[in-house]
DRENGUDO-79930 format. One record per atom (N, C-alpha, C): residue in one letter; x, y, z. Coordinates in steps of 0.2 Angstrom, whole numbers, plus 5000, padded with zeros to 4 digits. Layout:
<recs>
AXYZ/...
</recs>
This chain:
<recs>
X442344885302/X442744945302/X442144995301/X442245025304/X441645095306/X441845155301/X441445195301/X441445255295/X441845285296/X442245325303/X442445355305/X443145325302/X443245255304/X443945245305/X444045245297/X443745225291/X443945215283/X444145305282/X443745355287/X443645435282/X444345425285/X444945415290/X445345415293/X445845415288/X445645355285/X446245315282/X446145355276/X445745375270/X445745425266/X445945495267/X445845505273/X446245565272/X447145555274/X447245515277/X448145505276/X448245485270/X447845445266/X448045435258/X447945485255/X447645545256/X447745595253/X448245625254/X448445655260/X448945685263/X449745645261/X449545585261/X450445565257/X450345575249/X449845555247/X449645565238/X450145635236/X449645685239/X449945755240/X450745785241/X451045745246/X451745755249/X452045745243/X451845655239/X452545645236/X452245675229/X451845695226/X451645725223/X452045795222/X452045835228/X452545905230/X453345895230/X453445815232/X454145805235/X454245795225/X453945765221/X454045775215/X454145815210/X453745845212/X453745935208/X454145945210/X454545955219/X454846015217/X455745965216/X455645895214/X456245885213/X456145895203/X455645875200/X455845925193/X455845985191/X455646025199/X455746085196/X456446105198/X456846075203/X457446075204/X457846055197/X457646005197/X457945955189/X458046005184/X457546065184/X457546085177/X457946165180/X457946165186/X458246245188/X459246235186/X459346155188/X459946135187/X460046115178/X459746115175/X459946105168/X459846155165/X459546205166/X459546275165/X460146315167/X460446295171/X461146325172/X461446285168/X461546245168/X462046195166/X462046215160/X461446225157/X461546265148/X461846315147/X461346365152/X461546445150/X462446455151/X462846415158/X463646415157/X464046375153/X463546345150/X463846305145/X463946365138/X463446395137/X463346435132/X463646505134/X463646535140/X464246575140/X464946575142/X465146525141/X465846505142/X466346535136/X466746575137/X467346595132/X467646525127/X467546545120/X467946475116/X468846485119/X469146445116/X469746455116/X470046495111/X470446535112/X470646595109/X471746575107/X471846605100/X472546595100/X472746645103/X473346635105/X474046675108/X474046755104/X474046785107/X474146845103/X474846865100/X474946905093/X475446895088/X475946945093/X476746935093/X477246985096/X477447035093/X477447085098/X477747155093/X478247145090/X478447175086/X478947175080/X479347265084/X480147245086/X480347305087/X481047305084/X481047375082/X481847405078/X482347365083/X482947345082/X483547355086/X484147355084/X484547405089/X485447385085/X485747375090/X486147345089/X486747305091/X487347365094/X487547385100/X487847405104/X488647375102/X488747445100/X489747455097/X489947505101/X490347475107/X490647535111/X491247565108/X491447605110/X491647675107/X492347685111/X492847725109/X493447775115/X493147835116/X492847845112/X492747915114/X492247945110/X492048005108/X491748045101/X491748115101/X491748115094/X492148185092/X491648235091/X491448305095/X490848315093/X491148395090/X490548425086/X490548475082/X490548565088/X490648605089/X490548655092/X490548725088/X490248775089/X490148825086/X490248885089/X490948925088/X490749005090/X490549055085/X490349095089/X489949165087/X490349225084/X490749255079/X491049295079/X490749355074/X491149405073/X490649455068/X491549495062/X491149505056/X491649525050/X491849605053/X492549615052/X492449685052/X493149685049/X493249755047/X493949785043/X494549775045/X495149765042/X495649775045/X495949825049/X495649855044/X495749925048/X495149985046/X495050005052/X494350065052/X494450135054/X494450165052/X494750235052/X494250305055/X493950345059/X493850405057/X494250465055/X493950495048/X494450535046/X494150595048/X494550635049/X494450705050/X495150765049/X494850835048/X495250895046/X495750915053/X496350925052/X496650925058/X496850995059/X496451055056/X496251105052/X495451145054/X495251175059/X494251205059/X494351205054/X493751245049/X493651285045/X493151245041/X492751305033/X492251285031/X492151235026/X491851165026/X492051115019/X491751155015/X492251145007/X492051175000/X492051115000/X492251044997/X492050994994/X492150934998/X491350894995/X491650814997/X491450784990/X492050744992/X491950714984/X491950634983/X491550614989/X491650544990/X490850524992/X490650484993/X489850454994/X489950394999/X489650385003/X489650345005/X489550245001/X490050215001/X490050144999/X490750144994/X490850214991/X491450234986/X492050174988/X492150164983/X492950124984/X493250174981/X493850204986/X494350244984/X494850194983/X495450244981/X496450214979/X496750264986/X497250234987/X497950284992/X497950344989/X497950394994/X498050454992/X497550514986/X497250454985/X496450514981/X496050574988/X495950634984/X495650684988/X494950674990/X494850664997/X494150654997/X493550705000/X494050775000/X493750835003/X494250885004/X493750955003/X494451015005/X494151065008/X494451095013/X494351145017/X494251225014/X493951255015/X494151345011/X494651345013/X495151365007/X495951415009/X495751485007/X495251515007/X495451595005/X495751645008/X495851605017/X496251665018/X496951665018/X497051595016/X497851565015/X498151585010/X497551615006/X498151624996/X498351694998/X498051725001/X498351815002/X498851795006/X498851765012/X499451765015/X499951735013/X499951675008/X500551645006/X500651695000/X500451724996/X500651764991/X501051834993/X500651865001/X501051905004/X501951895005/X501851835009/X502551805011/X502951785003/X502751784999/X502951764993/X503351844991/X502951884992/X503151944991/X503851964995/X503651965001/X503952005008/X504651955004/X504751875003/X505451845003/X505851884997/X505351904990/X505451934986/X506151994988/X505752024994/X505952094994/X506552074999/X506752055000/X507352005004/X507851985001/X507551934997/X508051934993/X508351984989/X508052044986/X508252094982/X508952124988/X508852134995/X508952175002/X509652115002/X509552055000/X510152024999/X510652024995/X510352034989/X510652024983/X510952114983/X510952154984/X511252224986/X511752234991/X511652184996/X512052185004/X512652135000/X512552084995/X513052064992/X513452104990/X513252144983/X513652164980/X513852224982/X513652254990/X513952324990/X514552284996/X514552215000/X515052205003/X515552194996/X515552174990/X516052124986/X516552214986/X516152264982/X516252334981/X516752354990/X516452354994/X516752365000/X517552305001/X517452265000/X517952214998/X518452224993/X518452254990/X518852304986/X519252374985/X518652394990/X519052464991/X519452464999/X519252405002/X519552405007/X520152395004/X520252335001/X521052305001/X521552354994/X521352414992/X521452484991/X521452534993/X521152525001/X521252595004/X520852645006/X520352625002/X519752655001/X519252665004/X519152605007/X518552605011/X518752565020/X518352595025/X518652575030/X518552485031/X518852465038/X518352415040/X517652405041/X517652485046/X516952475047/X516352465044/X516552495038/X516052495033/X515852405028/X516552385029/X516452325025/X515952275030/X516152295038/X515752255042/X514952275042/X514852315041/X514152345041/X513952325034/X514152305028/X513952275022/X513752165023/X514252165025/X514352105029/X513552075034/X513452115038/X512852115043/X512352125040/X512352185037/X511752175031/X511752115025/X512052095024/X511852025021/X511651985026/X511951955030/X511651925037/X510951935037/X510852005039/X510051995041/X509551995035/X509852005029/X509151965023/X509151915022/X509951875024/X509751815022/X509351775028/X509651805035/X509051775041/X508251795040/X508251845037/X507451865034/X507251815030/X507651825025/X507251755018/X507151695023/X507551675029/X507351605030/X506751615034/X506851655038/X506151665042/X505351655037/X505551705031/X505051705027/X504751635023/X505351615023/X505251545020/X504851495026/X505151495030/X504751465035/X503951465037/X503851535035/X503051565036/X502751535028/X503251525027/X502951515019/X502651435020/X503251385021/X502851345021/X502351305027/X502551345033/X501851345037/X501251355033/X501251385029/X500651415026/X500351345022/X500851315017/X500851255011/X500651205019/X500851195024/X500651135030/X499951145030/X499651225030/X499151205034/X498651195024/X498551235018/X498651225013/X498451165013/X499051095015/X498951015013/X498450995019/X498251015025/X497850995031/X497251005026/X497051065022/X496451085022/X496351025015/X496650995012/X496450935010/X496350865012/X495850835012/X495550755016/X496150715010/X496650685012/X496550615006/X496550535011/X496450475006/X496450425010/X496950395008/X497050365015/X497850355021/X497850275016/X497350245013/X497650185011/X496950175007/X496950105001/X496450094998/X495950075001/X495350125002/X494650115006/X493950115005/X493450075007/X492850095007/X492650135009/X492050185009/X491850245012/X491250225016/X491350215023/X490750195028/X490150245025/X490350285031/X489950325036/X490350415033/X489750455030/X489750525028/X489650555034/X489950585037/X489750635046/X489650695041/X489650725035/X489650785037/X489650815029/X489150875026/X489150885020/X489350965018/X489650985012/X489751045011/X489351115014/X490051145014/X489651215017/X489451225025/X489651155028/X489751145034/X490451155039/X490351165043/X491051215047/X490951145051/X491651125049/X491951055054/X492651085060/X492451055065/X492751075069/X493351045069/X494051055073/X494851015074/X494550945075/X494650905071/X494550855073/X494150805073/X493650845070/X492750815067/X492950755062/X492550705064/X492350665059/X492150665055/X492350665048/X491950685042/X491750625038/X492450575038/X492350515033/X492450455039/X492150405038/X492350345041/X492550305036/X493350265036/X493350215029/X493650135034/X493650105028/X493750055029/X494250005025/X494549975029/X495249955024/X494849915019/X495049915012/X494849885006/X495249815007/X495749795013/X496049725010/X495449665014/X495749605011/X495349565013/X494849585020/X494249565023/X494149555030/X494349505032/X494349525039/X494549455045/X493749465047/X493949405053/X493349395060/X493649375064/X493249415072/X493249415078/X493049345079/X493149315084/X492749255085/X493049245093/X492749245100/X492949235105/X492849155107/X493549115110/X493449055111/X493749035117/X493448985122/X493748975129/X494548975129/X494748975134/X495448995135/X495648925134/X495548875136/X495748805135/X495748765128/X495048785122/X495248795117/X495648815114/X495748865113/X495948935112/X496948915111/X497048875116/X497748855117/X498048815114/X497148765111/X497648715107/X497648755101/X497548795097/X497648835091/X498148855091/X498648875084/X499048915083/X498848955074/X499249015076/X499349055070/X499649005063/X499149015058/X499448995053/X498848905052/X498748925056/X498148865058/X497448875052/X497148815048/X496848835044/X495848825049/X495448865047/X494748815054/X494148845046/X493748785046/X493048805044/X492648865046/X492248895043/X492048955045/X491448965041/X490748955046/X490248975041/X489949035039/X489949065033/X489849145032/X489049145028/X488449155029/X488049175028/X487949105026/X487949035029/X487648985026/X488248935022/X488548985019/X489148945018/X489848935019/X490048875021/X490548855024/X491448865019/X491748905023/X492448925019/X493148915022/X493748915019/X493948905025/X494648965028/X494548975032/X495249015034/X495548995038/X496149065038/X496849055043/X496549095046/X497049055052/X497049085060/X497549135061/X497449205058/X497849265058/X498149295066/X497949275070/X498149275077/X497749275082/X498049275087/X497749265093/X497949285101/X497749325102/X497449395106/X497849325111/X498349365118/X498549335120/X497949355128/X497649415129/X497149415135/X496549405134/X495949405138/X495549385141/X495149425139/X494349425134/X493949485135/X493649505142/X493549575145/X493349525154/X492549535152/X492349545147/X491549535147/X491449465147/X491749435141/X491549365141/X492149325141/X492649325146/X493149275149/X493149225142/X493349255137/X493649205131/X494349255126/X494549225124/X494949245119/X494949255112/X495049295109/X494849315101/X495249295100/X495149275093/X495349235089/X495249295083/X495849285078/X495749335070/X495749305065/X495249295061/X495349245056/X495349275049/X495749265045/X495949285038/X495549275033/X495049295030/X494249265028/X494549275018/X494349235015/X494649225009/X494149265005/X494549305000/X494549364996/X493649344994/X493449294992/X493149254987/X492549244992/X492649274997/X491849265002/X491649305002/X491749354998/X491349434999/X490749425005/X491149445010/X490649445017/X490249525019/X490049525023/X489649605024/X490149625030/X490249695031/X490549725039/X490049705042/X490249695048/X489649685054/X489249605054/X489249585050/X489049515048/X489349465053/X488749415055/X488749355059/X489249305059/X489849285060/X490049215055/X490249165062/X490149085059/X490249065065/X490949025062/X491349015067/X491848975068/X491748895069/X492048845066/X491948765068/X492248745071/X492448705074/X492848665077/X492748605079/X492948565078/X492848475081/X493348475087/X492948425092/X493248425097/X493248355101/X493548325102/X493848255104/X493648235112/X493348205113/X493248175125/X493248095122/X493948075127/X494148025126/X493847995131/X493047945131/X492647905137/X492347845132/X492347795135/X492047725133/X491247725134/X490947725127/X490047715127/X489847715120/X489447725119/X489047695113/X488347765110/X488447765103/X488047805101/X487247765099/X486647775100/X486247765098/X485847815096/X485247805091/X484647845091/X484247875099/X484147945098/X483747975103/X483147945104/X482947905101/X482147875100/X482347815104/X483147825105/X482947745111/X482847755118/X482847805119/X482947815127/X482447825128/X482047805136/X481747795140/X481747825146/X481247855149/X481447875153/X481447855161/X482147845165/X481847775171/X481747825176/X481947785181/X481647805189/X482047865192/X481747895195/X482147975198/X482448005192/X482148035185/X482548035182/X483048045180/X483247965180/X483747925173/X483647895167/X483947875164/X483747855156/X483847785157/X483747755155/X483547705151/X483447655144/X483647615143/X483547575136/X483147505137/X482847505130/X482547405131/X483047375127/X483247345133/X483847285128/X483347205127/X483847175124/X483447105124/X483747065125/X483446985129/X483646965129/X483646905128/X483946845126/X484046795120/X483546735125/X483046705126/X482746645131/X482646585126/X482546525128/X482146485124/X481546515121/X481346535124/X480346545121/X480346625115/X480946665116/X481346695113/X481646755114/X481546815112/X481846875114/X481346905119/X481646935127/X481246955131/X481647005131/X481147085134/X481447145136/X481747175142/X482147175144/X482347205146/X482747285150/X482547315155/X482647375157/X483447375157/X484047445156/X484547445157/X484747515158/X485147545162/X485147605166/X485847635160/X485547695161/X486247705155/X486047785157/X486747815154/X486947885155/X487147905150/X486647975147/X486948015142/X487548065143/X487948055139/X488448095139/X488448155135/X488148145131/X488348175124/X487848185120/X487448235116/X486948245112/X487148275105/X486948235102/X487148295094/X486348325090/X485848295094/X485248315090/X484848245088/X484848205085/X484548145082/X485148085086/X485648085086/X485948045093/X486248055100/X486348015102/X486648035109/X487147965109/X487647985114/X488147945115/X488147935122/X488147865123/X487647835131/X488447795134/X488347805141/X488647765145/X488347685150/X488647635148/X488147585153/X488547525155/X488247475154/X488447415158/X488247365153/X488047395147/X487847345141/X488447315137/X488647245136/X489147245131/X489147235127/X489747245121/X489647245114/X489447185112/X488747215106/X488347165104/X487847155106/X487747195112/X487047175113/X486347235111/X485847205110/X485447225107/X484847275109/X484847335107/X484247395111/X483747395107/X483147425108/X482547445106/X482747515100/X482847505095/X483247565092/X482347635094/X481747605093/X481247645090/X480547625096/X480247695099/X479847695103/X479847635109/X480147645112/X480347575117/X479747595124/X479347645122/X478847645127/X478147595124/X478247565120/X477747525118/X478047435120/X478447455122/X478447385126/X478747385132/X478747325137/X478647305143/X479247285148/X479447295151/X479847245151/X479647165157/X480147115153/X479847035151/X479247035147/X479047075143/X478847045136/X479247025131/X478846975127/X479346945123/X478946995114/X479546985112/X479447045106/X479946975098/X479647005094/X480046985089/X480447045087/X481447045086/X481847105086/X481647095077/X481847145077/X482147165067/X482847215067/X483347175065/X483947205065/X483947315060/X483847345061/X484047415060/X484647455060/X484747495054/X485247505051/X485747525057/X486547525057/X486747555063/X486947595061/X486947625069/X487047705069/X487947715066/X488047765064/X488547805063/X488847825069/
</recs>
C-alpha cells in the first residue's frame, strides 16, 4: 500500500470520527434543550386550585297581592270661618282706635269712633226745635178743647174751632218730622262707632287716629274667633267618594289630627280643576291662619302583584325592570332573570307585576352582584309588609 493511499484512509477516519462526534453533540445538546423544557413546564404549570365559595344572596318569597292600598296627600291652607274687612260707613276723622292688632275681642265691643262734633249741635238743635213743637201743640190743644166749648154754647164759630184743630195737626206733623231728623242724627251717631259683628281676632290695623277715613275704608280686618277650617282642593273622582260628616286625617304642622269633612264645594276651581273640600280642624290644634296643612287619604287599585323591596329591581333591556329569581337545580340554586313591571311605589317598596308565582323566590338585596345562571347560596329575608 503506498503513502498516498494510507493519508487517504486517515483522512476518512477523520472525517467520520468528526461527523459522529457532531452527530453526538448535537443529539445531547438536543437532549438537554428537551429536558430543559420539560422542567421549566413542569415548573410552570398552575397547581390545582379549589372551586370558588358561592355568593350568599338576601331573598323573599313572592306573595301576590289583589291589590294595595297606597297613602295620598293634598295640599290645603288654614283660614277663618269667616274674615271680615271693617270699615266706617260714615267719611270723617278717627278719634279712637282701641283695638291692636292680634286683640281677641267679644260681640259687639267698640273698636273705634269717628269725630261727632258736628253731630251734638245738630241733634241738641233738633232737641230744641221738637221742644218748641211740642209747646206749639200743647197750646193748639188746649185752645181747640176752650173752642170746643164755646162752640157747643154759642160762642165761638166753626171756623175758628177748625183753625185750632189744624194747628194741632201741624205741630204734631212738626214734632214727627223733627223726631225723624232726630234720630237720622242718633243713625249716623251709631255709624261713627266701629263695633265687632261677632267674637274676633284683630288681623290687619289699615289705619291709626287722627286719620280721615274715607265711606268705606278699611280700618280693621277681623277674623271669626270660632274654630278654623281648611281649604284642601281634591280631584273630582276623589272628591265624590267623600261625604259631609265624613271624619279624614290631617297633618297640621307635623302633627296628624283628625277632622270633619265640613263640606264640599259642589264646582270646579277652574285654576286647578279640583274640588274643595272644608275641613272642621279641632279646637285643640291651635293651627296659624294662612298655614300649610295637608289632607290624608288612603286609596284602594284593585290589580294582582306583589310588593317587594326597591333594592330588588334591576334594570333590564330597553328600559324594563327586572328581578333575580332563583331557581331550585340539583347542583343547587341558579339565578335567574324575570321581567316585571312597577306599578306602584311608596318609597322603600314597590308593588311589581309579573309572571312569577307565589313562592317563588327574588334577590331581595343588590341583584346586580350576580349573574344570571350563577349558582348562589339564597338566605331567607325578612318579608316585606
Amino acid at each position: 500500500m503506498t503513502n498516498r493511499a494510507i493519508s487517504g484512509i486517515r483522512k476518512a477516519l477523520r472525517r467520520g470520527a468528526t461527523l459522529v462526534l457532531t452527530v453526538a453533540f448535537l443529539g445531547l445538546a438536543g437532549a438537554a434543550v428537551l429536558g430543559g423544557h420539560t422542567f421549566l413546564s413542569a415548573a410552570s404549570a398552575p397547581e390545582p386550585r379549589a372551586a370558588a365559595p358561592r355568593t350568599t344572596v338576601r331573598v323573599i318569597e313572592v306573595d301576590l297581592a289583589d291589590g294595595y292600598t297606597f297613602t295620598r296627600r293634598f295640599t290645603g291652607q288654614v283660614e277663618a270661618v269667616a274674615r271680615i274687612e271693617l270699615g266706617f260707613e260714615l267719611g270723617g276723622r278717627i278719634t279712637e282706635l282701641l283695638v291692636e292688632e292680634g286683640d281677641a275681642v267679644v260681640a259687639g265691643a267698640i273698636l273705634a269712633r269717628l269725630d261727632t262734633s258736628s253731630l251734638i249741635p245738630e241733634r241738641a238743635a233738633l232737641e230744641a226745635e221738637l221742644a218748641a213743637l211740642k209747646a206749639d201743640a200743647d197750646l193748639a190743644r188746649l185752645t181747640l178743647a176752650r173752642n170746643d166749648a164755646l162752640t157747643e154754647r154759642g160762642f165761638r164759630s166753626v171756623a175758628a174751632q177748625d183753625d185750632a184743630r189744624l194747628a194741632l195737626v201741624r205741630a204734631e206733623a212738626g214734632m214727627a218730622a223733627t223726631r225723624a231728623r232726630i234720630a237720622g242724627v242718633d243713625v249716623q251717631l251709631d255709624k261713627s262707632v266701629l263695633t265687632a259683628p261677632f267674637a274676633a281676632r284683630i288681623g290687619a290695623r289699615m289705619a291709626d287716629p287722627g286719620q280721615t277715613a274715607a265711606v268705606g275704608q278699611t280700618v280693621l280686618v277681623l277674623f271669626n274667633a270660632a274654630p278654623m277650617r281648611a281649604r284642601v282642593g281634591v280631584p273630582p273622582d276623589l272628591a265624590a267618594l267623600l261625604s259631609v260628616g265624613d271624619t279624614a286625617a290631617v297633618d297640621i304642622g307635623g302633627r296628624v289630627e283628625t277632622s270633619t269633612i265640613r263640606q264640599i264645594r259642589p264646582d270646579l276651581d277652574p285654576s286647578t280643576r279640583s274640588r274643595s273640600i272644608m275641613l272642621s280642624l279641632p279646637a285643640n290644634a291651635a293651627p296659624v291662619l294662612g298655614d300649610t296643612v295637608a289632607l290624608i287619604l288612603e286609596q284602594s287599585i284593585a290589580t294582582t302583584g306583589f310588593w317587594a323591596p326597591l333594592s330588588a329591581l334591576r334594570e333590564g333591556a330597553r328600559g324594563s325592570w327586572a328581578v333575580m329569581a332563583l331557581e331550585a337545580t340539583a347542583q343547587g340554586d341558579r339565578i335567574l332573570p324575570a321581567a316585571v313591571e312597577v306599578i306602584h311605589t311608596d318609597g322603600a317598596r314597590v308593588f311589581l307585576r309579573g309572571d312569577l308565582p307565589p313562592g317563588a323566590r327574588i334577590v331581595a338585596e343588590a341583584p346586580d352582584r350576580v349573574a344570571p345562571g350563577q349558582f348562589v347560596l339564597a338566605q331567607l329575608a325578612a318579608a316585606q309588609e
